[in-house]
N, C-alpha and C positions, 0 to 999 in steps of 0.2 A: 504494500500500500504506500510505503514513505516514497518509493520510487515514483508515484505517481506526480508528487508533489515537488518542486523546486523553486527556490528561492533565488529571484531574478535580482534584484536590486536591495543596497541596506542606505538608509540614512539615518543619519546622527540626530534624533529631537533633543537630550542636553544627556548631560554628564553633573556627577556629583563627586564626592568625595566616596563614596561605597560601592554607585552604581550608575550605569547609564541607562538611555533608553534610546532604544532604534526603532526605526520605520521597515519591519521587511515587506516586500513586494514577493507572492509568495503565485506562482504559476501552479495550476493543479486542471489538466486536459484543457479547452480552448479557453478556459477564462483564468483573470489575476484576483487576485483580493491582497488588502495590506492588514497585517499584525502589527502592534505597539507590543516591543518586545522590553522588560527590566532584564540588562545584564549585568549580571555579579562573579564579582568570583571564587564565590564558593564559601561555607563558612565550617567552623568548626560548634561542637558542642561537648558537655564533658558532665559523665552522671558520676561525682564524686561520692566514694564513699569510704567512712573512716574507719578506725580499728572496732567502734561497736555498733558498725552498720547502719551509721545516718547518712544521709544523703545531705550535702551540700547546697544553699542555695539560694539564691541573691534575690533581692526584694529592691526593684529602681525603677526609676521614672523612664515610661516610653511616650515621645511626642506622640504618633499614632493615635494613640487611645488616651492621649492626656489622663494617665495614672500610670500609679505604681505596678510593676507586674510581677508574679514569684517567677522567676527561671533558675536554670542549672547554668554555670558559665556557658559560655561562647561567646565566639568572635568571627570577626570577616577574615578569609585568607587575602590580608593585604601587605604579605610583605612578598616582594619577588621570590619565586621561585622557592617560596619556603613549603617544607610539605606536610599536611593535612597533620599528622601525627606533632609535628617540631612547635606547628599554630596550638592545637589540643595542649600541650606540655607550657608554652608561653600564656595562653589565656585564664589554663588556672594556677599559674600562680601571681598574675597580674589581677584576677580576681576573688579567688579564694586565700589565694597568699599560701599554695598548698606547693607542692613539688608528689609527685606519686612515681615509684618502685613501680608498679604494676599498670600494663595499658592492655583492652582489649578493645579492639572494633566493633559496636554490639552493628554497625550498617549505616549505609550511605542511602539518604532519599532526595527526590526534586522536593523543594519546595512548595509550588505551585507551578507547574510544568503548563498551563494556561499561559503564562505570561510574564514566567520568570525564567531565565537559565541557572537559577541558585541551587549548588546543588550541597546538601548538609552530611558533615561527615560526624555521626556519633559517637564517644567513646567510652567508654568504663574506666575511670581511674582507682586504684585503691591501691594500699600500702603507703599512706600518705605522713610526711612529715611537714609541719605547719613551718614557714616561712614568713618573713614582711610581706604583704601585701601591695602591688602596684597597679593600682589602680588607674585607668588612662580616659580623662574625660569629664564631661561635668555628672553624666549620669553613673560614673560606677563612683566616683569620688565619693555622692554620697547614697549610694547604696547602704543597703545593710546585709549582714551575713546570717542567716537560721542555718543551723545542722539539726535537722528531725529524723525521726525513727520511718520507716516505710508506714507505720501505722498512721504517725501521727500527720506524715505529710500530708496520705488520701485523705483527713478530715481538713485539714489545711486547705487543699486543695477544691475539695468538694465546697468547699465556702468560698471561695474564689467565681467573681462573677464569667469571667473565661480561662482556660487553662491554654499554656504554650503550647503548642503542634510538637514543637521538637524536645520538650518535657515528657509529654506523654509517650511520644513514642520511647523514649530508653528508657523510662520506668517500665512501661509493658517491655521490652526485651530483655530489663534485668527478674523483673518480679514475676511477666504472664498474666495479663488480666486486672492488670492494677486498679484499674477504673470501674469494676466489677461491683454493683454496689452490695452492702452486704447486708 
């Protein structure tokens, strides 16, 4: 099917500091149609957890939704050519102020594959030693940091008027069903 389809023309609508947006001209059999495409490049995330199995997780202000949101670290892959794993390792200890012995891949998803090219790489850290914390920005400066139990996160959570996309998914791949209500 993708063969059907080819992308004739890209224009630049603007650029930001995280991400850009382009204009594809997108051919599929005798006619064109154009896509508004967000490209990014790529981000990391990281489901920290400690020696008695809390989960790690930052409580800060997103313009978006003008409030506070709970997440688990992440970051944008913006530094060149640094790779998905070196981002993961830099991000929590610039935001949990953590360093972690142990990494596992729990999986990589799009985004929103509609109209992003973002694509998320998730990780499992644990065996963590607490470090300074370096914070970069005006929203993790004043972040704040909870470490909760898997129990206590889901009711945390379930009190949350929306929950993160890429939160839930590495709690269901570390726990299975996390969102299950009970």
């Amino acid at each position: 099917m993708s063969d059907e389809f080819r992308i004739t023309a890209v224009s630049s609508l603007m650029k930001s500091r995280v991400f850009a947006v382009e204009r594809r001209t997108v051919e599929h059999r005798d006619r064109s149609f154009h896509r508004d495409v967000v490209t990014h490049p790529g981000a990391v995330a990281i489901l920290a957890r400690d020696a008695d199995g809390r989960v790690g997780v930052l409580r800060q202000y997103r313009a978006p939704f003008d409030r506070a949101t709970l997440e688990i670290p992440a970051g944008t892959l913006d530094v060149e050519a640094e790779e998905p794993l070196d981002a993961a390792k830099r991000e929590l200890e610039e935001e949990l102020g953590c360093v972690a012995n142990s990494w596992r891949l729990l999986g990589r998803f799009m985004v929103s594959p509609g109209w992003s090219t973002q694509l998320m790489h998730i990780y499992e850290a644990s065996d963590l030693t607490v470090r300074d914390r370096r914070p970069a920005g005006p929203e993790e400066t004043a972040s704040t940091i909870d470490w909760y139990s898997p129990e206590e996160l889901r009711d945390v959570l379930f009190a949350e008027p929306a929950i993160d996309s890429t939160m839930a998914v590495a709690l269901n791949q570390v726990y299975g069903q996390f969102f299950e209500r009970r």
